[in-house]
C-alpha positions as CSV (number, residue, x, y, z in Angstrom):
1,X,-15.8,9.3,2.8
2,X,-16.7,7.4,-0.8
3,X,-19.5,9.9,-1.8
4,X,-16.2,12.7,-0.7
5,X,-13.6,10.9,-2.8
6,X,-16.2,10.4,-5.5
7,X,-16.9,14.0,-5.9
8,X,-13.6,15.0,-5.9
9,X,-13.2,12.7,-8.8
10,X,-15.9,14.7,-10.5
11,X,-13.6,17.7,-9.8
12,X,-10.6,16.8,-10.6
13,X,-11.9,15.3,-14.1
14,X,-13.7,18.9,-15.0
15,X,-10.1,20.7,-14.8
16,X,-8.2,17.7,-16.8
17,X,-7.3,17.6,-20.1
18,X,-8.5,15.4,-23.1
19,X,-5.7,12.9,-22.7
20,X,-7.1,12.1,-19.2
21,X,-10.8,11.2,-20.5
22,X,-11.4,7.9,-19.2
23,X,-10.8,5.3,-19.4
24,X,-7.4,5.8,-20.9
25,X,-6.4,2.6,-21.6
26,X,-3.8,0.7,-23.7
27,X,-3.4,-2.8,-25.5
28,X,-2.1,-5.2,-22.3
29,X,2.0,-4.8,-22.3
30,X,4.3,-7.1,-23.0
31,X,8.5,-7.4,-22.6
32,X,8.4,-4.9,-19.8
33,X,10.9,-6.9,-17.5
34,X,13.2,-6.6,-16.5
35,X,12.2,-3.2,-15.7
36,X,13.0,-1.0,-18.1
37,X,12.4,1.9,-20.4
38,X,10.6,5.2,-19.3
39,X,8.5,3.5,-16.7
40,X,11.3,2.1,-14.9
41,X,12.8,5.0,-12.0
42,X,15.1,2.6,-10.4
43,X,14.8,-0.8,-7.8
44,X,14.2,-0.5,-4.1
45,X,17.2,-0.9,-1.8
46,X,17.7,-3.6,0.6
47,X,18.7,-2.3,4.8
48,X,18.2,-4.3,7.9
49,X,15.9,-3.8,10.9
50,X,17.1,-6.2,13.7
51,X,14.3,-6.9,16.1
52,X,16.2,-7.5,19.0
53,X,17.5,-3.8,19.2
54,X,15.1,-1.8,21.1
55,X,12.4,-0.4,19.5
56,X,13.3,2.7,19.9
57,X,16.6,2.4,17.8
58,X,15.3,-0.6,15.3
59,X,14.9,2.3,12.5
60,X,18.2,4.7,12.9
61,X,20.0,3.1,10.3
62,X,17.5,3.7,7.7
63,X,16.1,7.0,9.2
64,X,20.1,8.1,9.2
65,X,20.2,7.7,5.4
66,X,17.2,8.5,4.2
67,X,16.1,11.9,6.7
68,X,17.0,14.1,3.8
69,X,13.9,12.4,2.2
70,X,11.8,12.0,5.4
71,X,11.9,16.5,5.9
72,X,11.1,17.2,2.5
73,X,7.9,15.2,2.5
74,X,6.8,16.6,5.7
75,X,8.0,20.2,4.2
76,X,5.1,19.4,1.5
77,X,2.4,18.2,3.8
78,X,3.1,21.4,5.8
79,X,3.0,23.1,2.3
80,X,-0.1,21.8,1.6
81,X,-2.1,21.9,4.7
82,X,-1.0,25.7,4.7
83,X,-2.6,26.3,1.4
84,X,-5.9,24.8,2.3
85,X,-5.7,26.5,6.2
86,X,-3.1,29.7,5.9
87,X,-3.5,30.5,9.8
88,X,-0.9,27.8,10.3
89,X,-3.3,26.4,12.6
90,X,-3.8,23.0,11.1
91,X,0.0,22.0,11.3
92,X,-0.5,23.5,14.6
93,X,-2.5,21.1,16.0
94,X,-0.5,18.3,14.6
95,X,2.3,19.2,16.7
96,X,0.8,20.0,19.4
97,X,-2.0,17.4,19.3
98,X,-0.5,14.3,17.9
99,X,2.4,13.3,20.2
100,X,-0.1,13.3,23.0
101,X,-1.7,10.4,21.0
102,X,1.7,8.1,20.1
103,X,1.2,7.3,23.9
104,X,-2.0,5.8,23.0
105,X,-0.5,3.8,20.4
106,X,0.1,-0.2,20.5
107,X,3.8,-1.3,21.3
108,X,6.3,-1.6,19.7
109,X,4.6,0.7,17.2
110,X,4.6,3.8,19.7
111,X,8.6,3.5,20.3
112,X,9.2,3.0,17.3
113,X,8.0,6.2,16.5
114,X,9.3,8.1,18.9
115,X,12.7,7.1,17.7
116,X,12.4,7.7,14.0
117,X,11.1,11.5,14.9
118,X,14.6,11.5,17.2
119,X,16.7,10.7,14.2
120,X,15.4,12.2,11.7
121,X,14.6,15.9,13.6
122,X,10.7,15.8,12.8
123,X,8.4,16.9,15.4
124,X,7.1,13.8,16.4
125,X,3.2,14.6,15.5
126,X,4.2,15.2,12.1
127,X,5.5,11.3,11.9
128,X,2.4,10.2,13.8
129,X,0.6,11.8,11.0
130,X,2.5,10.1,8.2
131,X,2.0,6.8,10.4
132,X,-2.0,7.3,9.9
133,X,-1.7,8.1,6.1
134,X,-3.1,5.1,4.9
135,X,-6.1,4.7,7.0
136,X,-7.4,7.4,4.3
137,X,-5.8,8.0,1.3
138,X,-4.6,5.5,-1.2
139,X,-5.5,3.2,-4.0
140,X,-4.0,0.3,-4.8
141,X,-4.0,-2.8,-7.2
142,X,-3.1,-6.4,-5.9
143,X,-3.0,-9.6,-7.3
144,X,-2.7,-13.7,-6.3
145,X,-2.1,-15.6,-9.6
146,X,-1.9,-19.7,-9.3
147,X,0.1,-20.8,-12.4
148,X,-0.5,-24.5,-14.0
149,X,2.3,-26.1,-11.9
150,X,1.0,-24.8,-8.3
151,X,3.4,-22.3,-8.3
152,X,1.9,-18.8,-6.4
153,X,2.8,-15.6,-7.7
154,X,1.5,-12.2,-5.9
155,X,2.1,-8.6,-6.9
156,X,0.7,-5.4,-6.2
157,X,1.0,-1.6,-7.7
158,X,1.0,0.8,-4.1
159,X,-0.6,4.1,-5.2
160,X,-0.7,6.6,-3.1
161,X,-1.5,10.5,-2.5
162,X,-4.7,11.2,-3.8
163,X,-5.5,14.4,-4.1
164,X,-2.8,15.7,-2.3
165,X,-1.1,18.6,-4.3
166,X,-1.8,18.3,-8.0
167,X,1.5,20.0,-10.1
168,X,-0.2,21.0,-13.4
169,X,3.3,21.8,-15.0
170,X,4.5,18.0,-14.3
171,X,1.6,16.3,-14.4
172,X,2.2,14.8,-11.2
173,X,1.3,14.5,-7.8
174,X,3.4,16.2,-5.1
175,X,3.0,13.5,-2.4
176,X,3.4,11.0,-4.2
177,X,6.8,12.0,-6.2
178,X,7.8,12.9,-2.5
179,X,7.2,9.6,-1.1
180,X,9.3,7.7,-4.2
181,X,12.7,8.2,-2.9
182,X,11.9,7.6,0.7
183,X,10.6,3.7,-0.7
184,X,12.8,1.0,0.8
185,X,13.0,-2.8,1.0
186,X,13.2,-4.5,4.6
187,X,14.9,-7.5,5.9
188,X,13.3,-8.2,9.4
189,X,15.3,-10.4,11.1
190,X,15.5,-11.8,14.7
191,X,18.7,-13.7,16.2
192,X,19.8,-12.9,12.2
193,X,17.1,-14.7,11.0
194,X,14.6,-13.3,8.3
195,X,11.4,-13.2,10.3
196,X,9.6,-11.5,7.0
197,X,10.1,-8.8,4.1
198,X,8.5,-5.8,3.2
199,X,8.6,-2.9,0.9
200,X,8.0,0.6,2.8
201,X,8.6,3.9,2.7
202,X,11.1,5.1,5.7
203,X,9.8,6.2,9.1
204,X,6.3,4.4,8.5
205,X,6.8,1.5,10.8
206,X,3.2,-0.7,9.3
207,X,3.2,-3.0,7.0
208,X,1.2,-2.3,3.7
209,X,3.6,-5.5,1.5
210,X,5.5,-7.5,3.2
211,X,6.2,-11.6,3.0
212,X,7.0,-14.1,5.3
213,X,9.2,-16.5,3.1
214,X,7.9,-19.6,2.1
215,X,4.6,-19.1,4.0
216,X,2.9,-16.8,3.1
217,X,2.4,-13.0,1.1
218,X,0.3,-10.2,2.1
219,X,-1.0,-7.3,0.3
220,X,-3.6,-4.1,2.2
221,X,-5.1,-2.1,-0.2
222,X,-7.8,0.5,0.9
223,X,-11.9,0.0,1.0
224,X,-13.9,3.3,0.5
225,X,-17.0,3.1,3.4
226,X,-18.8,5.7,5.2
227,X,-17.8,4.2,8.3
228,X,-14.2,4.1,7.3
229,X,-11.0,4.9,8.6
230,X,-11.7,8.8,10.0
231,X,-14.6,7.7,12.4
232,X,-11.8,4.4,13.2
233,X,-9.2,7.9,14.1
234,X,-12.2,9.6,15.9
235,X,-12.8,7.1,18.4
236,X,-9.7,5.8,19.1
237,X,-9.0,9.7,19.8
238,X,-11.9,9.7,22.2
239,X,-10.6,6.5,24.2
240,X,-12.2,3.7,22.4
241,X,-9.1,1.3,21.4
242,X,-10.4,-2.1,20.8
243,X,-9.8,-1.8,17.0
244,X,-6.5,-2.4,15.6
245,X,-4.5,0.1,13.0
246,X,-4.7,-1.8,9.5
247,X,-0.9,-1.4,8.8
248,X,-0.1,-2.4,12.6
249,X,-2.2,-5.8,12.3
250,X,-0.6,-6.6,8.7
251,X,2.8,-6.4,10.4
252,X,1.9,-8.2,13.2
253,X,1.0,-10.6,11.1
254,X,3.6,-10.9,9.5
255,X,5.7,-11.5,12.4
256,X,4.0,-13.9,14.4
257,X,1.8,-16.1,11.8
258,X,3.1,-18.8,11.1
259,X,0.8,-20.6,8.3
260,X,-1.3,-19.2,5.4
261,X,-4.4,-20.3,7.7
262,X,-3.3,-18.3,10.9
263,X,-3.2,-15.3,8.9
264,X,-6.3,-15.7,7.2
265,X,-7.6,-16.2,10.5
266,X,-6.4,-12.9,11.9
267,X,-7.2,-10.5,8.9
268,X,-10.5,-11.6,8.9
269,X,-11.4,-11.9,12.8
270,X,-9.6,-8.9,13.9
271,X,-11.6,-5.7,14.7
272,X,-9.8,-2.7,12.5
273,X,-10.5,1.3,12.5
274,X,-10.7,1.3,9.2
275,X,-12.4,-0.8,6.7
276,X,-9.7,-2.6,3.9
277,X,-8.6,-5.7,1.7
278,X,-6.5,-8.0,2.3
279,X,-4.8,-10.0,-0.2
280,X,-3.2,-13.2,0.5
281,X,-1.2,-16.1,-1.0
282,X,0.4,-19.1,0.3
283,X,2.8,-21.4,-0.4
284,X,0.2,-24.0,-2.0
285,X,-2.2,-24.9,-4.6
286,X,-6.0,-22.9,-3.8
287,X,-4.4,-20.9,-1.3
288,X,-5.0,-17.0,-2.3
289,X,-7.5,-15.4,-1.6
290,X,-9.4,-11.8,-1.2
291,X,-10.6,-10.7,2.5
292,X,-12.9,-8.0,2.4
293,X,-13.4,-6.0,6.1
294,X,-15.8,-3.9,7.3
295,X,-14.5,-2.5,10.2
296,X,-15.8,-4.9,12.7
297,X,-16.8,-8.0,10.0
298,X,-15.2,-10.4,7.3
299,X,-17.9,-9.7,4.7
300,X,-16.9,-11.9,2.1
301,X,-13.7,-14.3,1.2
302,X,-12.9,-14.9,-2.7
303,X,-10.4,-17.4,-2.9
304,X,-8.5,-19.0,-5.7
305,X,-10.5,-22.4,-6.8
306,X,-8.8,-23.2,-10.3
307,X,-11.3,-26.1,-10.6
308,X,-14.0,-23.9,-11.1
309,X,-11.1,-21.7,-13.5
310,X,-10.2,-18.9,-10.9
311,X,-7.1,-19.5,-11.0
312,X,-6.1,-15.4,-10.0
313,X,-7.9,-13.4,-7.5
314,X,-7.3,-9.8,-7.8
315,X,-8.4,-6.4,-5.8
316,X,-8.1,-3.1,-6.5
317,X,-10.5,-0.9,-4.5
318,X,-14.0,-1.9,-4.7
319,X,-16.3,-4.9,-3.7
320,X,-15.4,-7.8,-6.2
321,X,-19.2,-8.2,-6.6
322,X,-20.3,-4.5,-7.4
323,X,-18.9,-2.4,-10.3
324,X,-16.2,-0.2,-10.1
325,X,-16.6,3.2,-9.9
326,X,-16.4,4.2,-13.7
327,X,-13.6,7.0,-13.6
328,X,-11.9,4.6,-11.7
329,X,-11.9,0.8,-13.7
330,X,-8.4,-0.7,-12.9
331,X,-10.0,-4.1,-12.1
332,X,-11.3,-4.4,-15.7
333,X,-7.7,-3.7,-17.6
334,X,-5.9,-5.7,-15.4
335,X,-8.5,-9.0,-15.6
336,X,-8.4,-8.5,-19.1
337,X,-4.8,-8.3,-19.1
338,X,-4.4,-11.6,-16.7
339,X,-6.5,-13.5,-19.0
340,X,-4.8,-12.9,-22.3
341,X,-1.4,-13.7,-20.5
342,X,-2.9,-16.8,-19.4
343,X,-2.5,-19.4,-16.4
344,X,0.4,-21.7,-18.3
345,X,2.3,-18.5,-19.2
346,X,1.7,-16.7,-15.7
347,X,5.1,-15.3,-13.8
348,X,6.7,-12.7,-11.7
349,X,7.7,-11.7,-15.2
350,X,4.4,-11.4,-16.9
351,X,2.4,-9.8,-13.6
352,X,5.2,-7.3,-14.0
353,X,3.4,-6.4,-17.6
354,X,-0.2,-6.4,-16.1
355,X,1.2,-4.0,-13.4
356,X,2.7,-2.0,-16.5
357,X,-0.6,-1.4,-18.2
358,X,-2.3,2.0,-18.1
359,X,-4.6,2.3,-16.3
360,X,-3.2,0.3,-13.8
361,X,-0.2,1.8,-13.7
362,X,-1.2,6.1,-13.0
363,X,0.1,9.0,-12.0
364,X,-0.5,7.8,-8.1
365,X,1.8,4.7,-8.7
366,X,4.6,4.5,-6.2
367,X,5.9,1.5,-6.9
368,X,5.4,-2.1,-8.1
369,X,6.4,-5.3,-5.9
370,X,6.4,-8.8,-7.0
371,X,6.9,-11.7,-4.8
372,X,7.0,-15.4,-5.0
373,X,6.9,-17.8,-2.1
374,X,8.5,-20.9,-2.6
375,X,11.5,-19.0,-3.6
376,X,11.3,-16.5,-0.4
377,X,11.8,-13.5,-3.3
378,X,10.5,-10.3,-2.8
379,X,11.7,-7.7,-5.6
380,X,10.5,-4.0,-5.9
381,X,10.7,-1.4,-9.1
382,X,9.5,2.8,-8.2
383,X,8.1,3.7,-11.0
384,X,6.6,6.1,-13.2
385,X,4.2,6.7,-15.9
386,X,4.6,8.9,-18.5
387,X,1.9,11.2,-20.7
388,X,-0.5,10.5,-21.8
389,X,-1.4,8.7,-17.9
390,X,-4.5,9.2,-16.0
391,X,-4.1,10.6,-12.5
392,X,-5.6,8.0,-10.8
């Protein structure tokens, strides 16, 4: 899959124009928040999903308000997947194919599922596909930040659609600009209690940012391997199921763990499809850190150790020890940027302006959440990024 995504890179880069030479980058930015300005498409709303409903029905109040959103996406996947197969065959196979493999899928995940595709009037492969979405296809920055009172901080840009449906005439990609009004912030809650937060986009029941107040935050971002997420699909297609979905462990994470430890134990002992990072923070001084997962391993875990001056810890897509790829150097701006804002003057406020900073912020940006523990907060801007941007 990397040597794939990397050529496709090459590709894409050959037909772009000279604005887009990387890597386009900018001086860090400063006074962006509150969010503002042409960067700034509008906050996330708040709904509910009550976990004692059945699982089947958790989603119908969302679903019912945001199924306009939910049929135009999957009208541009179908759009797409008809231009690079015009036989219709390849959306016939996910509708034909697919729902036999929700029954496959891990309660409460599979219900779930079922339901939202009732609601909204999807064929139910067609949400089963946008449940497996991230298992291949995104990029993403994250970022635990320690600041010189103990105070954790932890924010993340969620990019997303690569390669899927570049609009020459916007500058934009179609998936992604699809995907921006179905974005939505979630209040879990159980015998009305918030069990944990998390900013989604409606009908994908996995977590990909989500908090669990005043314990701990959580951040997934993806890991290019070879053996990565479509041989994870492959097998669990041909009946081996001991791995876990990445988004599907992250949320049940986030419902049952109940300590910064017990989820650092679980990200990094659990056997996933798909290779990934996981970003954590806790609710006290040292406790951040970087898991990196093969799909059956813990490889390595960076963690915040401000005696020896880390006092941040921050992923976007590649190993923290090797290079990033060089069309695709968001680590390097945004360390740059972290450092020049400084451990005494770090904030939700000042991440916000890291996360701002092209390249960081790209055409693939979604959105940009921010999230601090102590105070249980958990805020979320969709943005945009205006030309001159780089794609990725």
């Amino acid at each position: 899959m990397e040597s794939c995504i990397f050529l496709c890179f090459f590709a894409l880069f050959t037909v772009t124009t000279a604005q887009f030479i990387p890597p386009y980058t900018e001086d860090c930015r400063t006074d962006m928040y509150p969010p503002n300005g042409p960067t700034f498409r509008g906050a996330v709303g708040w709904y509910t999903v009550d976990l004692d409903l059945p699982p089947s029905k958790r989603w119908t109040a969302v679903i019912t308000e945001k199924k306009n959103e939910l049929v135009a996406m999957m009208e541009a996947i179908k759009e797409l997947a008809n231009a690079f197969v015009p036989s219709g065959r390849l959306i016939e196979l996910v509708d034909i194919t697919l729902p036999l493999m929700v029954e496959t899928l891990p309660n409460p995940f599979n219900e779930e599922i079922k339901g939202i595709a009732a609601v909204a009037g999807v064929p139910l492969g067609e949400v089963v596909l946008f449940n497996i979405f991230y298992e291949v296809f995104t990029v993403c920055t994250s970022v635990v930040a320690e600041d010189d009172k103990g105070n954790l901080y932890h924010g993340r840009n969620l990019d997303f659609g690569l390669f899927m449906g570049w609009d020459v005439k916007n500058k934009s990609w179609v998936i992604s600009e699809k995907l921006k009004p179905l974005l939505v912030n979630l209040d879990f809650r159980r015998n009305n209690q918030t069990v944990f937060k998390s900013t989604n986009f409606a009908g994908y029941v996995g977590m990909l940012t989500g908090m669990r107040p005043h314990l701990f935050t959580l951040t997934m971002n993806e890991r290019f391997s070879l053996d990565g997420g479509y041989i994870g699909i492959m097998e669990w297609i041909l009946g081996q199921r001991d791995g876990m979905w990445m988004s599907f462990l992250t949320r049940s994470v986030l419902e049952t763990a109940n300590s910064y430890e017990e989820a650092k134990h679980l990200l990094a002992q659990t056997k996933l499809l798909a290779p990934a990072y996981f970003i954590l923070g806790g609710n006290q001084t040292g406790q951040g850190c970087i898991i990196t997962r093969s799909r059956l391993l813990s490889l390595d875990v960076l963690e915040i150790d401000v005696k020896l001056g880390r006092w941040f810890v921050l992923e976007t897509n590649y190993d923290h020890w090797e290079e990033p790829f060089f069309l695709d150097d968001r680590r390097t701006p945004a360390i740059k940027c972290m450092n020049q804002t400084t451990q005494a003057k770090i904030s939700s406020k000042t991440m916000y302006d890291v996360l701002s900073t092209k390249p960081v912020l790209n055409k693939l940006t979604t959105y940009t959440t921010l999230m601090q523990v102590s105070e249980g907060k958990l805020e979320s801007y969709i943005r945009d990024c205006p030309n001159p941007c780089m794609p990725w």
